[in-house]
C-alpha positions, 0 to 999 in steps of 0.5 A: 723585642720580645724575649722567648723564655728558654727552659730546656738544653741539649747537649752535644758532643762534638770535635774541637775542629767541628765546633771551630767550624761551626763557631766561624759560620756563625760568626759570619752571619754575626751570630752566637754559636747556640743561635746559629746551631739552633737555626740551622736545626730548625731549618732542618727540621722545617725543610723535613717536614715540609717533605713529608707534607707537601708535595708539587706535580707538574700541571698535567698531573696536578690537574688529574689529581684534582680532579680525582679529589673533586669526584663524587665518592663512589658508594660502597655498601660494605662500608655502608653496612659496616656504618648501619651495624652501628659498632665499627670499633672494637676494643 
C-alpha cells in the first residue's frame, strides 16, 4: 500500500469531553483520531461541494431542462456587434 506523503498540519482546539468523544468514534470504526477526524472533513467537505455542483429535478422538470440546453442559441445582435467591434474587455 502506497504511503501519502504528509507535509502540513491543522491544529485544533477542542474540549477534553469533545475529544473523548471523537476518539470512541473513531475507535469504533478501528481508526486513529487524525484518521477518523480527516475522513469525516472530507466527507464533509465532499457532500459540500457536491451541493454547490450538482443537482437532480424530478423527470418533468428534468426533461424541460434539457430541452432548454439542447435549443439552438437565439441571435442576439447587440452581443454580435459587441463581438464585431473587436475589444470586449477593457482594462
Amino acid at each position: 500500500m502506497a504511503t501519502i506523503q504528509k507535509d502540513t498540519r491543522i491544529d485544533l482546539r477542542i474540549g477534553n469531553s469533545q475529544k473523548d468523544f471523537l476518539v470512541y468514534a473513531a475507535s469504533l470504526k478501528n481508526m486513529k483520531l487524525s484518521a477518523f477526524v480527516l475522513s469525516c472533513a472530507i466527507k464533509e467537505a465532499e457532500d459540500l461541494l457536491a451541493n454547490k455542483t450538482q443537482f437532480t429535478l424530478p423527470e418533468a422538470q428534468w426533461k424541460a431542462f434539457s430541452a432548454a440546453l439542447d435549443r439552438p442559441a437565439r441571435e442576439n445582435a447587440k452581443l454580435k456587434n459587441l463581438f464585431k467591434a473587436g475589444e470586449v474587455f477593457h482594462g
